[in-house]
ZALUMKE-169096 format. One record per residue (C-alpha): residue in one letter; y, z, x. Coordinates in steps of 0.2 Angstrom, whole numbers, plus 5000, padded with zeros to 4 digits. Layout:
REM residues N
res = A north = Y up = Z east = X
...
***
This chain:
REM residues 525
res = X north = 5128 up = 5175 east = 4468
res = X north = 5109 up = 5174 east = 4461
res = X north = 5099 up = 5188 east = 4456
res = X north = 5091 up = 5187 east = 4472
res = X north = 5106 up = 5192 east = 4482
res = X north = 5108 up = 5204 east = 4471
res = X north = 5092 up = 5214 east = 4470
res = X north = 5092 up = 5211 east = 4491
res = X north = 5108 up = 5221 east = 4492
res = X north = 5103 up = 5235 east = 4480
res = X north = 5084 up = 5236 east = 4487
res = X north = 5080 up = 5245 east = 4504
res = X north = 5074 up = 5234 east = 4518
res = X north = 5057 up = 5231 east = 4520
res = X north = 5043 up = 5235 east = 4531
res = X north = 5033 up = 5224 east = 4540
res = X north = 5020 up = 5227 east = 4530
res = X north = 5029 up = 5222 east = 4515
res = X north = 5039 up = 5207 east = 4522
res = X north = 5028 up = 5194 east = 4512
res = X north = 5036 up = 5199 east = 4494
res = X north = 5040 up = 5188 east = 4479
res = X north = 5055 up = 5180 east = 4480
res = X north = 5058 up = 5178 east = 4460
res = X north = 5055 up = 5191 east = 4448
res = X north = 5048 up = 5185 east = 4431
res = X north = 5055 up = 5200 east = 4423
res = X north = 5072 up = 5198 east = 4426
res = X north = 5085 up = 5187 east = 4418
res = X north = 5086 up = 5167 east = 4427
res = X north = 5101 up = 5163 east = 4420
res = X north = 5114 up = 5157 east = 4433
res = X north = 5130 up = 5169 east = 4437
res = X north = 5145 up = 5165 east = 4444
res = X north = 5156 up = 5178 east = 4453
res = X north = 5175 up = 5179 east = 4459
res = X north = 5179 up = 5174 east = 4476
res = X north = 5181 up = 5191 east = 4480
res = X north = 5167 up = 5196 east = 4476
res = X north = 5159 up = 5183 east = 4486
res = X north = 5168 up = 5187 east = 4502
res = X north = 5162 up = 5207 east = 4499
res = X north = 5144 up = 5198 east = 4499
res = X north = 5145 up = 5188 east = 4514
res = X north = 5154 up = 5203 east = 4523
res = X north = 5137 up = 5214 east = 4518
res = X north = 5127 up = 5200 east = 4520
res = X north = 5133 up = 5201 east = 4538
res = X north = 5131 up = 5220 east = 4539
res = X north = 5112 up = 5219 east = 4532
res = X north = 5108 up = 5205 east = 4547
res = X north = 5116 up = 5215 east = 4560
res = X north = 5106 up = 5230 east = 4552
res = X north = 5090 up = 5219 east = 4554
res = X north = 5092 up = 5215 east = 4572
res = X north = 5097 up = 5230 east = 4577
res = X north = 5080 up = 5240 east = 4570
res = X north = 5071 up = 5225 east = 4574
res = X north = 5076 up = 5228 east = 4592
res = X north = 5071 up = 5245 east = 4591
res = X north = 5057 up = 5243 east = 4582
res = X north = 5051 up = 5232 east = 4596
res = X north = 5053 up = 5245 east = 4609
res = X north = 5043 up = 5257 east = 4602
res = X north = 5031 up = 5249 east = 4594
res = X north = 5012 up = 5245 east = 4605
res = X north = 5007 up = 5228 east = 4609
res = X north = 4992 up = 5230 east = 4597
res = X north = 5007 up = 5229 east = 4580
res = X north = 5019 up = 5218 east = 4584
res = X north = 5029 up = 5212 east = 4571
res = X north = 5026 up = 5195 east = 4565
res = X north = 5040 up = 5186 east = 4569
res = X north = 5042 up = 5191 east = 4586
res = X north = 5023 up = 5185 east = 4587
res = X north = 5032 up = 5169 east = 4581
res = X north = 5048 up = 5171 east = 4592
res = X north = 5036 up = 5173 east = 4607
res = X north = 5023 up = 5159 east = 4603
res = X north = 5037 up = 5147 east = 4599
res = X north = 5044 up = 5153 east = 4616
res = X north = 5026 up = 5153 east = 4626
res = X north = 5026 up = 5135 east = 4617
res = X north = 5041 up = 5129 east = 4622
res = X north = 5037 up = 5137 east = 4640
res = X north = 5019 up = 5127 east = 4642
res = X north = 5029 up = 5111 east = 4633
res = X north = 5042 up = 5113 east = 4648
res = X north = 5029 up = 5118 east = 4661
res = X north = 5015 up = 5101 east = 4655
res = X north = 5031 up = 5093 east = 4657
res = X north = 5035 up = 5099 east = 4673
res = X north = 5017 up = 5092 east = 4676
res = X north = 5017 up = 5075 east = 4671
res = X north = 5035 up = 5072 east = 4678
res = X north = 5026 up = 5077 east = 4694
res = X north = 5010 up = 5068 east = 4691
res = X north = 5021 up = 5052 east = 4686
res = X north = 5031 up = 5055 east = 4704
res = X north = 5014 up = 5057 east = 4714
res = X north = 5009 up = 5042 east = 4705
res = X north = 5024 up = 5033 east = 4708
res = X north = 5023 up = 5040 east = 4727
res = X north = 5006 up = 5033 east = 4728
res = X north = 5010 up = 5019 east = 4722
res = X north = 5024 up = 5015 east = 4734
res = X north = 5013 up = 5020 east = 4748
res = X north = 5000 up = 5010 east = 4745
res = X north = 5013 up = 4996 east = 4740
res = X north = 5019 up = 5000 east = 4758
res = X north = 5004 up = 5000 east = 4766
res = X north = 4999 up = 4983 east = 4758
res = X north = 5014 up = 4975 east = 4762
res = X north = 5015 up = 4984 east = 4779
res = X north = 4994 up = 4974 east = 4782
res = X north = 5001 up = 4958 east = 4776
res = X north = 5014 up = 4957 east = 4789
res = X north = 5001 up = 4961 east = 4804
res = X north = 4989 up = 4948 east = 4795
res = X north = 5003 up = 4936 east = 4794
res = X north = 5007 up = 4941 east = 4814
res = X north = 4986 up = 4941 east = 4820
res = X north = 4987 up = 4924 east = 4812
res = X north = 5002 up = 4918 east = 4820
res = X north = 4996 up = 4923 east = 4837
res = X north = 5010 up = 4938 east = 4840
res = X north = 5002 up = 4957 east = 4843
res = X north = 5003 up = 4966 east = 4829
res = X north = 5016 up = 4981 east = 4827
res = X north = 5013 up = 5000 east = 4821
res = X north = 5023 up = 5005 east = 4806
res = X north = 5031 up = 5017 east = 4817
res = X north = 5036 up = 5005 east = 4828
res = X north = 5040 up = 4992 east = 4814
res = X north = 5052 up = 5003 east = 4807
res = X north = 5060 up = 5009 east = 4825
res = X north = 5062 up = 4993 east = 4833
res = X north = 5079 up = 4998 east = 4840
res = X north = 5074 up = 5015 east = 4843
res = X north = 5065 up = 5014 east = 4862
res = X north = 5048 up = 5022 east = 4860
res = X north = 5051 up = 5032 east = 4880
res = X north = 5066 up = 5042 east = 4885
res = X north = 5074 up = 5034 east = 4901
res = X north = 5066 up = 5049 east = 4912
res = X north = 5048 up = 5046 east = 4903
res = X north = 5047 up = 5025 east = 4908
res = X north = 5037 up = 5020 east = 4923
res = X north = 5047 up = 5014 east = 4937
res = X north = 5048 up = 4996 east = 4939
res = X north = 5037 up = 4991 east = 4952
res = X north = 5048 up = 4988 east = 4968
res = X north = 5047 up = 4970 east = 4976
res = X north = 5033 up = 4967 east = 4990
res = X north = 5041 up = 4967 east = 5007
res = X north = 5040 up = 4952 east = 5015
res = X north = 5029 up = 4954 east = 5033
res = X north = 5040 up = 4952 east = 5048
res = X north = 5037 up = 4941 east = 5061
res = X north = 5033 up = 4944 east = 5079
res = X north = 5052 up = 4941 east = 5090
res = X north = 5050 up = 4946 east = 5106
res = X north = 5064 up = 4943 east = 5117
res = X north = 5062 up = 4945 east = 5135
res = X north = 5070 up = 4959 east = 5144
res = X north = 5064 up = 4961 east = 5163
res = X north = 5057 up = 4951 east = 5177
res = X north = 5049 up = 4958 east = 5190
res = X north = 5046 up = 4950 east = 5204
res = X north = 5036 up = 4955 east = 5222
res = X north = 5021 up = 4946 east = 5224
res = X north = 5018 up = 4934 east = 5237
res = X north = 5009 up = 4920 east = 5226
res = X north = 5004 up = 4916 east = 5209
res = X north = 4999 up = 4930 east = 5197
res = X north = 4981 up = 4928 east = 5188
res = X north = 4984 up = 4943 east = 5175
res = X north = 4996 up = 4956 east = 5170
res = X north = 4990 up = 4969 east = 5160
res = X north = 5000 up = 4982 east = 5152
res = X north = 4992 up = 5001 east = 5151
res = X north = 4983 up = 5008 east = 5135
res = X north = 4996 up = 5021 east = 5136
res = X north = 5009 up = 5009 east = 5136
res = X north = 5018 up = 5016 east = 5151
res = X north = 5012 up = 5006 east = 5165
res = X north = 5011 up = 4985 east = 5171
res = X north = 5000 up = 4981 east = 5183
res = X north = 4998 up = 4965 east = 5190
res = X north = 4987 up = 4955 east = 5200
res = X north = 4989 up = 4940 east = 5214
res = X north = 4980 up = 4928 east = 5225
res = X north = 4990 up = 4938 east = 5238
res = X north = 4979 up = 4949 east = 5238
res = X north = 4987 up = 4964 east = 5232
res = X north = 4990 up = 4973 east = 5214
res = X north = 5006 up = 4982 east = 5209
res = X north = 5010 up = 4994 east = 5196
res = X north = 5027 up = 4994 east = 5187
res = X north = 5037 up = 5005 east = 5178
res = X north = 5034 up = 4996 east = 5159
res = X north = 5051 up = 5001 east = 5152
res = X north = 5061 up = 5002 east = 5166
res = X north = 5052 up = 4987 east = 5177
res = X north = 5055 up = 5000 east = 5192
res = X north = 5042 up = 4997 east = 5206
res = X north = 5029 up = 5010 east = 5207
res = X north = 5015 up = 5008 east = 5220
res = X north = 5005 up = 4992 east = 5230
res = X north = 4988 up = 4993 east = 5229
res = X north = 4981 up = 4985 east = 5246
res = X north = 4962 up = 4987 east = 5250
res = X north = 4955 up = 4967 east = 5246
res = X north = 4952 up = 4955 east = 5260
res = X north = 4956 up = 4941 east = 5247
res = X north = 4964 up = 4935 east = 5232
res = X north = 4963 up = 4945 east = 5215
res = X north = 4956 up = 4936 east = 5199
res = X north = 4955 up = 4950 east = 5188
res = X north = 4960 up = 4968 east = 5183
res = X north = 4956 up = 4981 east = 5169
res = X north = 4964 up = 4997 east = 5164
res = X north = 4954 up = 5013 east = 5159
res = X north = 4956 up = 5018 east = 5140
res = X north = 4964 up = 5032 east = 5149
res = X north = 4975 up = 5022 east = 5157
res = X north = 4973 up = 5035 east = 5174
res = X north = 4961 up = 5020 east = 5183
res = X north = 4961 up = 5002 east = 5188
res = X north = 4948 up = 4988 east = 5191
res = X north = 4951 up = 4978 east = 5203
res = X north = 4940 up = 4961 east = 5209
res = X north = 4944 up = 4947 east = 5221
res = X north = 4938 up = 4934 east = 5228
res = X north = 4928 up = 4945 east = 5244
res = X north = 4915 up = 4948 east = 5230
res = X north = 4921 up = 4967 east = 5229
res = X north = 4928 up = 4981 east = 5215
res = X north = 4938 up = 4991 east = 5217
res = X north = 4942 up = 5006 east = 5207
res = X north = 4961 up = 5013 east = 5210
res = X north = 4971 up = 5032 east = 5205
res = X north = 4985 up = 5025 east = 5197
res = X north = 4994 up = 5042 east = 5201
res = X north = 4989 up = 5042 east = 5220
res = X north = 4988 up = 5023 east = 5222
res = X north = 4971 up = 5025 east = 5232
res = X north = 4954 up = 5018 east = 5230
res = X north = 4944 up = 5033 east = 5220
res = X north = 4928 up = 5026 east = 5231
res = X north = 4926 up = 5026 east = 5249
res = X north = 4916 up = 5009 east = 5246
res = X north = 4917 up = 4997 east = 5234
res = X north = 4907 up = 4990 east = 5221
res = X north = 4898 up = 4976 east = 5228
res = X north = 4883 up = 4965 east = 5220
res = X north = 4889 up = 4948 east = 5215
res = X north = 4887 up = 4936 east = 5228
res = X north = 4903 up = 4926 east = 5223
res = X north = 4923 up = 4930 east = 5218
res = X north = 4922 up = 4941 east = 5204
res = X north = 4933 up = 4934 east = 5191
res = X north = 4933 up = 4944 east = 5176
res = X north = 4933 up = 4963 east = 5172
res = X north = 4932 up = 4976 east = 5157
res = X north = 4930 up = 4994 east = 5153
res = X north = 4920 up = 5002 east = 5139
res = X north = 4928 up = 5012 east = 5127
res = X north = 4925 up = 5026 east = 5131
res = X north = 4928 up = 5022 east = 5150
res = X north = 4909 up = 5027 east = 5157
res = X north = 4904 up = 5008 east = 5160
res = X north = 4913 up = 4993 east = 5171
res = X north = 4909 up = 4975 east = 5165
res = X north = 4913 up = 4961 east = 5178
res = X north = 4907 up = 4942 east = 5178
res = X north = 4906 up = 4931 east = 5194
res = X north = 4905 up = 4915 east = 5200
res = X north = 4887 up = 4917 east = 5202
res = X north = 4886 up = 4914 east = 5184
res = X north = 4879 up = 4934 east = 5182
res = X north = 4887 up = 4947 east = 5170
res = X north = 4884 up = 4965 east = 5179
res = X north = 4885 up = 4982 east = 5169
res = X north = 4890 up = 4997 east = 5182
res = X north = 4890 up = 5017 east = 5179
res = X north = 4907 up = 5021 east = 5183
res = X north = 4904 up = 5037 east = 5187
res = X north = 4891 up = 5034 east = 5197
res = X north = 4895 up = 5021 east = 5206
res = X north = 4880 up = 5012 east = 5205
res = X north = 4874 up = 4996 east = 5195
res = X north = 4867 up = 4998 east = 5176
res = X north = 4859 up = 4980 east = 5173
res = X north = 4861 up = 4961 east = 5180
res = X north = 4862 up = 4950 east = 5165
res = X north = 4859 up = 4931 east = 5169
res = X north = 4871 up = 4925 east = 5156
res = X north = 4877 up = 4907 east = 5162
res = X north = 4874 up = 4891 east = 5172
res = X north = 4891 up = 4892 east = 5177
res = X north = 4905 up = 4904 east = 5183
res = X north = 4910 up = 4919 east = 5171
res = X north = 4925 up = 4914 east = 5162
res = X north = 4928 up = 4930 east = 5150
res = X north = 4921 up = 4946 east = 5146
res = X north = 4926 up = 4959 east = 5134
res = X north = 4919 up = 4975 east = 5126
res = X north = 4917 up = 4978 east = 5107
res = X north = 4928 up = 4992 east = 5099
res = X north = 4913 up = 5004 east = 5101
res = X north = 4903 up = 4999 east = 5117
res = X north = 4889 up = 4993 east = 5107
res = X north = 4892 up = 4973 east = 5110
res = X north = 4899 up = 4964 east = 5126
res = X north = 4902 up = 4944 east = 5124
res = X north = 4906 up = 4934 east = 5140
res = X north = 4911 up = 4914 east = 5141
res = X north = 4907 up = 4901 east = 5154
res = X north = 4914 up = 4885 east = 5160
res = X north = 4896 up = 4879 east = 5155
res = X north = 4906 up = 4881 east = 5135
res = X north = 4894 up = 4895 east = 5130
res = X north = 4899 up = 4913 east = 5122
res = X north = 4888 up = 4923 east = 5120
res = X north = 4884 up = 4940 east = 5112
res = X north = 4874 up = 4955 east = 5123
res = X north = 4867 up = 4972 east = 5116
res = X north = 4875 up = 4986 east = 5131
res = X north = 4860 up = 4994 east = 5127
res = X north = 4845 up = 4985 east = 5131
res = X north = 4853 up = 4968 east = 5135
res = X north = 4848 up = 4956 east = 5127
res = X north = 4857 up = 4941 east = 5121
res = X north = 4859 up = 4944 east = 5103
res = X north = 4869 up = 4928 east = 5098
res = X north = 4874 up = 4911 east = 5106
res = X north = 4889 up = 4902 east = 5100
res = X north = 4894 up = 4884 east = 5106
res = X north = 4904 up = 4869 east = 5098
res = X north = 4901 up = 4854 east = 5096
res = X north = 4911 up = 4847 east = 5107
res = X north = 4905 up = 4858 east = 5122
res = X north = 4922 up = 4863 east = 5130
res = X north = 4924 up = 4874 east = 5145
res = X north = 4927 up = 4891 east = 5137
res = X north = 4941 up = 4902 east = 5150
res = X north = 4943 up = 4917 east = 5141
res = X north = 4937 up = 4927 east = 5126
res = X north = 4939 up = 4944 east = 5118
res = X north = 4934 up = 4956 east = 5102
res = X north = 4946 up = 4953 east = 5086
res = X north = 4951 up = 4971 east = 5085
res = X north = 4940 up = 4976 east = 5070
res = X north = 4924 up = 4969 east = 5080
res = X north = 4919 up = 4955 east = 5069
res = X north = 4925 up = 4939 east = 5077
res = X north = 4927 up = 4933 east = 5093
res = X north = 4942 up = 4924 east = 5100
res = X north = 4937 up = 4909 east = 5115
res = X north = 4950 up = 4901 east = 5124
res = X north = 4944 up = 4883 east = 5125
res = X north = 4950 up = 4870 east = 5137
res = X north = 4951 up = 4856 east = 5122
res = X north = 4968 up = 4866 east = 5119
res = X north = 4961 up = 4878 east = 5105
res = X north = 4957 up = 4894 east = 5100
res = X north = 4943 up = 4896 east = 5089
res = X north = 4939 up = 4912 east = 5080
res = X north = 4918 up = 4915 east = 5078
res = X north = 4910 up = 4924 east = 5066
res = X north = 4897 up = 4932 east = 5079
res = X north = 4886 up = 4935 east = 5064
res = X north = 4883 up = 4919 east = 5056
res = X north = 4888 up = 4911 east = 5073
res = X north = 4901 up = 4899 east = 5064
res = X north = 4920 up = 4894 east = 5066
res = X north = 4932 up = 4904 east = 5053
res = X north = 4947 up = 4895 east = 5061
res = X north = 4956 up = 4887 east = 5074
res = X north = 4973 up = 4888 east = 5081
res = X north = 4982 up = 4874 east = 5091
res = X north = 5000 up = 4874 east = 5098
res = X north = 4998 up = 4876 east = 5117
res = X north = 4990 up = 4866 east = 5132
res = X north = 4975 up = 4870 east = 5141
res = X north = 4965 up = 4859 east = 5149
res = X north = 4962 up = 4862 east = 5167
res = X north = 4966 up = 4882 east = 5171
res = X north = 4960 up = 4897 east = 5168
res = X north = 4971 up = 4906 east = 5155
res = X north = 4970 up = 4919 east = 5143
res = X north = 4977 up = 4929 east = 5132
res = X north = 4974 up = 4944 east = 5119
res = X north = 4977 up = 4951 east = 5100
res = X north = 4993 up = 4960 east = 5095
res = X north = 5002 up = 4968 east = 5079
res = X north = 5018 up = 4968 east = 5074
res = X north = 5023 up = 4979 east = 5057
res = X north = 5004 up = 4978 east = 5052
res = X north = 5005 up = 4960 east = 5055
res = X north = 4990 up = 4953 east = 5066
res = X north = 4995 up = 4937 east = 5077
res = X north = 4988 up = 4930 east = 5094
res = X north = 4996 up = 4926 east = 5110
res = X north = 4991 up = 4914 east = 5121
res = X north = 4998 up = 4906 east = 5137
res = X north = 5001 up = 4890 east = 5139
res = X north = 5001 up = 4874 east = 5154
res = X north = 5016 up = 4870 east = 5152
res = X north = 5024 up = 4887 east = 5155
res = X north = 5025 up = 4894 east = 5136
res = X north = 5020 up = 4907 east = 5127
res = X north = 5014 up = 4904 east = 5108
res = X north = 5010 up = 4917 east = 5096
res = X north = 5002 up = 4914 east = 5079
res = X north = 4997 up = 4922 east = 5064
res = X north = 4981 up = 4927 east = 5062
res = X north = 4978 up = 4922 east = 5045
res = X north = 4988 up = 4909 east = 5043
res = X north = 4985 up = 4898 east = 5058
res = X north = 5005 up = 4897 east = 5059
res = X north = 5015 up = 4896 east = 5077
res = X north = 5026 up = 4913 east = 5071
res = X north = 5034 up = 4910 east = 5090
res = X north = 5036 up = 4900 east = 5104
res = X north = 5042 up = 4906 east = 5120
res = X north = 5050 up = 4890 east = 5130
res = X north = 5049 up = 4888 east = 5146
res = X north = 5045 up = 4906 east = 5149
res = X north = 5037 up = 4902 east = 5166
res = X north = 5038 up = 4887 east = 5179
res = X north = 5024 up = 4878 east = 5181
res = X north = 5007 up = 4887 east = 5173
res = X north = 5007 up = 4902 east = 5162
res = X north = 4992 up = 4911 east = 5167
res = X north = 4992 up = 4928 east = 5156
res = X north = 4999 up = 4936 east = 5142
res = X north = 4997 up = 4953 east = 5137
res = X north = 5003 up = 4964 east = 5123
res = X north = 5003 up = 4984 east = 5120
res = X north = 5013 up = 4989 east = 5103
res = X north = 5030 up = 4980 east = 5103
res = X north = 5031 up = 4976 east = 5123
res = X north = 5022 up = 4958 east = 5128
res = X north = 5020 up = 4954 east = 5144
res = X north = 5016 up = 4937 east = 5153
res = X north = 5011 up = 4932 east = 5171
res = X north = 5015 up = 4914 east = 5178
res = X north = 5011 up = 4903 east = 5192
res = X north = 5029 up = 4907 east = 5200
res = X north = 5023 up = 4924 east = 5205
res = X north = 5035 up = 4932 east = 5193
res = X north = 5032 up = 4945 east = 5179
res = X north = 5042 up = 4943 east = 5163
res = X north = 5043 up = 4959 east = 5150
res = X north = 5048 up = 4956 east = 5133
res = X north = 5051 up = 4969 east = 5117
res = X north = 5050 up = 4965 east = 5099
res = X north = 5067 up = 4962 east = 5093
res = X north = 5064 up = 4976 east = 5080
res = X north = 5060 up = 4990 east = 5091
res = X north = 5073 up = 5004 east = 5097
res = X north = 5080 up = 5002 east = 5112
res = X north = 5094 up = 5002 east = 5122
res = X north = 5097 up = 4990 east = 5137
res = X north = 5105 up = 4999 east = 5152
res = X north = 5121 up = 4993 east = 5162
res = X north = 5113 up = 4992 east = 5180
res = X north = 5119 up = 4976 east = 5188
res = X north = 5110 up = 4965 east = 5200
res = X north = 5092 up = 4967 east = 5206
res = X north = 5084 up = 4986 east = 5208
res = X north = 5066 up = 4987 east = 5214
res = X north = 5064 up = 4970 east = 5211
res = X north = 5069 up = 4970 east = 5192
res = X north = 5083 up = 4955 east = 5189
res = X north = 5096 up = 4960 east = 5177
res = X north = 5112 up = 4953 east = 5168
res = X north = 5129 up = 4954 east = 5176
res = X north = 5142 up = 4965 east = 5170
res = X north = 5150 up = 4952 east = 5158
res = X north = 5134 up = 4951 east = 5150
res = X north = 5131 up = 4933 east = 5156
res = X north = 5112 up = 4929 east = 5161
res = X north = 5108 up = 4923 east = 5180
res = X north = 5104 up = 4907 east = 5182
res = X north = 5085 up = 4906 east = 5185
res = X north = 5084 up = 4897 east = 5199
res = X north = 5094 up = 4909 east = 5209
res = X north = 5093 up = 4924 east = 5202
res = X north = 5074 up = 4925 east = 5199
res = X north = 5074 up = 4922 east = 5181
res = X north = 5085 up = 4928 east = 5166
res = X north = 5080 up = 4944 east = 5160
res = X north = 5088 up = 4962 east = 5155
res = X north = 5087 up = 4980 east = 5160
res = X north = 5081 up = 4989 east = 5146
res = X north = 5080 up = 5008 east = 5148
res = X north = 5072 up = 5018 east = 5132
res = X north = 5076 up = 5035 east = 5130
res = X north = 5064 up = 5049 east = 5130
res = X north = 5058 up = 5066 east = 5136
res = X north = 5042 up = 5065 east = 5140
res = X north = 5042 up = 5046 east = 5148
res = X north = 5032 up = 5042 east = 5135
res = X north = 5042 up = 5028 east = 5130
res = X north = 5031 up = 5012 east = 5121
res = X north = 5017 up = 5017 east = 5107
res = X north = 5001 up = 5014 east = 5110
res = X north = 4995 up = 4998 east = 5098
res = X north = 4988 up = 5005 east = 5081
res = X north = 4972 up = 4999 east = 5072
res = X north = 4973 up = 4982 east = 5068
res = X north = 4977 up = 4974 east = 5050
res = X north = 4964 up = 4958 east = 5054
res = X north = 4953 up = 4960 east = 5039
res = X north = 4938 up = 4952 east = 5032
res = X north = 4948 up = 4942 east = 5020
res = X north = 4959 up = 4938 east = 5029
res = X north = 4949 up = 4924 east = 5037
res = X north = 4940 up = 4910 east = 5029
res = X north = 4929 up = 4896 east = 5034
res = X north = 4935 up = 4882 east = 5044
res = X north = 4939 up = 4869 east = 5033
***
């Protein structure tokens, strides 16, 4: 042991005042000692004792003592340990400064990347993706409830199939029109026997004859509320009719034309009588009161045609002389005149039902479709024969399809599609000898023929049942009871009873507005 252990045993421990002492005394003796070795394990025991001492009052020192005289080493001991605290915490830092640097880094290593690949894609021509959706492309981007529906296929447009039901048959001689009612419920029909009849439309049941004419009768018009008739014949007169009593609403007729009258039409609104004559005049009378309006001199030969526009305004009448023209109801003045080149007799002509064309039944065998406004062609339709009768025919709709139906010479009835120019359906042989007429009302069609007979027809896709009455019943020809059709020749014609159910009798629906659009004709090629 040195003479420093020694003197450290035997002296008192220090203040902290004192802690910076010598550590070698000049005064004392330098030469080295050497003790026993137990005496050095009685040092090292009190060496232990004095340094359990020290801690021990250093502790309590430390609690007692004020911030202000703080020993020295526990300055130390808490700067080293503030020290090693701010090493750890600027370590802390930079770790995290080298991370969000690295992060950065791999973002905009990302980024640069993710850029590159939608250059590369722009360049190559495909759309460029998010990196959302880059990174999901086997994830879908919309739940199953959350995607659009797929758009449903377009339905394709159902073609007019009528199929004939009844035949009615009574009159005397050829029929010149059939006309169904605007209500749908009623046929009337017209003969050069001189009488009209009224039918039953789903039934075919016989109604009422209306008998007042002293000749033939060329035409008829319904009311548009279907409660009064038109008649005119060949005695010159018109007659207005009560469908529900069956007698003339007038005492007198109307007379003014000084030859037959061959063509007649209501208004719309049912307050004015239009009717064309022989004498090549169109006259406009106040139904109401029963008295003439205006004479318009229209042709140089008979009055084919006449019809009303949708709203009154317009009436258009065709000759034999091949002219249609268009007349203001109001003041009338011939607005436009419309002839083709070829100058052929015009029978028959009516409104298209959205009042901008007008459809003329020409005796080259073809119907052309004007343009009143421009006074041009839009299209012509061919399929029937037509070259030395009156005939006519009318618009009609079937599942928001427009077509036309025309009669025919040769006894047929040919229907086709408005925009297309399309024969949608031929009716063979519906009539011997000429087809005069047809009319169609919603999904019933009817057609009038020089036979004298009346043939009724429904669209195939209309609900209906068809009764099981046998034989003929107020003049309506039906199948037999094995379902096999009567021979035409002896039977008056094949046809079945259909019978409709209903409470109210209201059985056929009136014909909606029609789908005939301004796009959907074009100029004649």
């Amino acid at each position: 042991m040195t003479e420093m252990d020694s003197s450290t045993a035997n002296t008192p421990l220090p203040t902290p005042a004192s802690k910076r002492r010598k550590l070698h005394d000049d005064s004392a003796d330098a030469t080295p000692r050497y003790d026993t070795p137990e005496k050095q394990d009685e040092k090292n025991s009190l060496r232990v004792s004095i340094r359990e001492k020290t801690l021990d009052s250093s502790r309590s020192t430390s609690r007692s003592r004020s911030p202000n005289r703080r020993r020295e080493d526990d300055y130390y001991d808490s700067r080293s340990a503030s020290s090693s605290r701010s090493r750890s915490r600027s370590r802390s830092r930079s770790r995290s400064r080298t991370d969000s640097r690295s992060r950065s880094r791999t973002r905009s290593r990302s980024r640069s990347q993710t850029q590159s690949r939608s250059r590369s894609r722009s360049d190559s021509g495909s759309p460029s993706r998010s990196p959302r959706s880059a990174r999901d492309t086997d994830t879908p981007l919309l739940n199953a409830h959350d995607r659009e529906p797929s758009t449903p296929p377009a339905r394709q447009p159902v073609k007019p199939q009528y199929t004939p039901r009844l035949v009615l048959a009574g009159h005397q001689k050829p029929i010149s029109q059939a006309r169904i009612s605007p209500d749908g419920r009623w046929i009337a029909s017209s003969s050069a026997d001189g009488t009209i009849r009224i039918w039953d439309a789903v039934t075919g049941r016989h109604m009422d004859t209306l008998v007042g004419h002293m000749a033939g009768v060329s035409a008829i018009a319904w009311s548009p509320d279907s409660k009064t008739l038109a008649s005119g014949s060949d005695d010159k007169a018109i007659r207005l009719w009560d469908r529900v009593t069956g007698k003339p609403t007038r005492a007198k007729p109307l007379m003014g034309h000084h030859n037959y009258v061959y063509c007649l039409a209501f208004s719309p609104k049912g307050n004015i009588l239009a009717s064309g004559s022989y004498d090549e005049a169109v006259f406009l009378w106040d139904v109401r009161a029963g008295r003439l309006m205006r004479s318009l001199p229209a042709h140089s030969d008979p009055v084919s045609g006449i019809d009303f526009c949708r709203d009154g305004t317009l009436v258009v009448s065709c000759s034999t002389d091949g002219l249609t023209r268009i007349w203001d109801t109001s003041t009338g003045q011939c607005l436009r005149t419309m002839v083709h080149e070829d100058n052929p007799p015009v029978t028959s002509v009516c409104f298209a039902p959205n009042g901008r064309y007008v459809l003329a039944f020409s005796m080259d065998s073809c119907l052309r479709l004007w343009d009143y406004v421009s006074g041009t062609v839009k299209k012509t339709y061919q399929g029937h024969r037509n070259a030395g009768f009156s005939i006519g025919g009318c618009f009609g709709t079937v599942d928001d399809r427009a077509f036309i139906a025309a009669a025919s010479e040769d006894g047929d009835v040919v229907l086709w599609d408005v925009k297309t120019k399309e024969v949608v359906q031929r009716i063979e042989r519906a009539h011997d000898g000429v087809c005069f007429w047809v009319d169609v009302c919603g999904d019933t069609m009817v057609s009038a023929g020089q036979d004298g007979k009346i043939k009724v027809y429904r669209h195939r896709g209309s609900d209906a049942d068809v009764d099981d009455a046998v034989g003929k019943v107020n003049g309506v020809v039906a199948p037999e009871e094995d379902g096999a059709v009567a021979d035409e020749d002896t039977a008056m014609g094949n046809a079945e009873l259909e019978l409709m159910p209903s409470q109210d009798g209201d059985m056929v629906p009136e014909t909606g507005e029609s789908p005939l659009k301004d796009e959907d004709i074009k100029k004649e090629e």
